[in-house]
N, C-alpha and C positions, 0 to 999 in steps of 0.2 A: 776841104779843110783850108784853113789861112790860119793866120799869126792871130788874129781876132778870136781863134776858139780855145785860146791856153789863161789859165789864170796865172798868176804870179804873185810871192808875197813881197811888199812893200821894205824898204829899209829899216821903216819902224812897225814891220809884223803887221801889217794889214793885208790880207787878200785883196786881189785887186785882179779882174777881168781886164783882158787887153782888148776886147769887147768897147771897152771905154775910149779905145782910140780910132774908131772907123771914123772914116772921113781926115784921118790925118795923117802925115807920111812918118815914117818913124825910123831912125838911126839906133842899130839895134847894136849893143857893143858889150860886149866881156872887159871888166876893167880890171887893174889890179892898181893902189897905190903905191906900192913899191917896184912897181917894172920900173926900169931905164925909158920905156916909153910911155913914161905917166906924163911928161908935159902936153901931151894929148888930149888930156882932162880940159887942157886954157884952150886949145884949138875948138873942141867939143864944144864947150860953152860960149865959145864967138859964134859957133854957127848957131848957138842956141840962140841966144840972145837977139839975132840976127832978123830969124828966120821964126821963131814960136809963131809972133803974130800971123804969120801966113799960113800956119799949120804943120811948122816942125815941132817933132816930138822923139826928144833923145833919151831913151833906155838903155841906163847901163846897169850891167850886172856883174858885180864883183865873183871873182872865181881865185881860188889860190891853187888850180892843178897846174902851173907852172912856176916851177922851183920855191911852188911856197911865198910868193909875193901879196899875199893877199892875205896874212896869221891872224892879223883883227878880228875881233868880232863885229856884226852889224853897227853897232853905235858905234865905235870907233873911225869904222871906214868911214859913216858917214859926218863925222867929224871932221876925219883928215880929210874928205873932200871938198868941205863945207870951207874950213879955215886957209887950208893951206894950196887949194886950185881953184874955190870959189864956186865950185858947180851948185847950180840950181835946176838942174834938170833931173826927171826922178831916177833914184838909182834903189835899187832894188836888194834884198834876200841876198847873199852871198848863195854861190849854185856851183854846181859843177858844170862842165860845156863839154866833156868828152867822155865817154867810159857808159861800163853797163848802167851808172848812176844818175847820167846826166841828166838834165833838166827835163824833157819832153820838150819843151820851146826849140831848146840847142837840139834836138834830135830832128824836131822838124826844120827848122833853118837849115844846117847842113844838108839838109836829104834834097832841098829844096833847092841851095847854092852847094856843090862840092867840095869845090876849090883841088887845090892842085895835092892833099893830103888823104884824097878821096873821103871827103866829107869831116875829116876831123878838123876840129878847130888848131891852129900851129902854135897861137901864142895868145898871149893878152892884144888887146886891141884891135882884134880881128872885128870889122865892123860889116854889117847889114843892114841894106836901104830895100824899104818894105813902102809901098803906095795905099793910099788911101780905104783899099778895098781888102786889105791887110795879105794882098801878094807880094811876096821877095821876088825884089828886083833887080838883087845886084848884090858880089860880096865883094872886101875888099879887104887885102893882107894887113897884117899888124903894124907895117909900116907905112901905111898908104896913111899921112899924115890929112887929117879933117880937111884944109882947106883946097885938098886937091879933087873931096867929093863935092864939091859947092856948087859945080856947074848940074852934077847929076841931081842934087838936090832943087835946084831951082826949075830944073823939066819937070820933075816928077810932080812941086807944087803946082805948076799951070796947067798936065795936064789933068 
């Protein structure tokens, strides 16, 4: 099993197989626009902007199981993140990332990367870098600000 065998619905209610993304490296991220670490959203999209043409591909997924940062509906978020951080990178279905409910993605990612909360995700911005073959290859805490994955981002494209 990989990241490659999970569908997902799209921002604007489309299913969407991650199937679509073999061959590409993927920054897999739980977002919220109202966390204190939303200016993460501008770091997110420099590396996008950056880095798409070589085959990055950054999936965020909004989640409101921490303190409710996330009360929007679909259109909304992808408003506020459209107007007010600018992302153009896709962002998906509001999900849950922890509990009996979670996603299946977020069940497999954790199971896959730990982390130090024995697999639960701790906050918004909890981010996962996943290689071309759609293996998780690294996770990285809620503060672990975008331009400090850049170097792990840029091995994974060459290799």
């Amino acid at each position: 099993m990989t990241v490659h065998d999970f569908r997902v619905q799209t921002i604007s209610g489309e299913e969407k197989s991650l199937a679509d993304y073999k061959g590409k490296v993927l920054l897999i991220v739980n977002t919220a626009t109202k966390c204190g670490l939303n200016n993460q959203f501008h770091g997110l999209q420099k590396l996008y902007d950056q880095y798409k043409d070589q085959g990055l591909e950054i999936l965020g997924f909004p989640s409101n199981q921490f303190m409710k940062q996330e009360p929007g509906t679909d259109e909304e978020i992808q408003q506020t993140c459209q107007l007010d951080f600018g992302v153009s990178f896709p962002m998906f279905s509001k999900i849950k990332v922890n509990g009996k409910d979670a996603h299946p993605l977020y069940d497999y990612l954790t199971n896959q990367a730990s982390g130090v909360f024995g697999g639960k995700i701790k906050w918004n911005f909890t981010k996962f870098l996943v290689d071309q073959e759609g293996q998780v290859l690294k996770r990285y805490a809620p503060t672990t600000e975008p331009e400090e994955i850049e170097a792990d981002i840029q091995k994974a494209l060459t290799t």
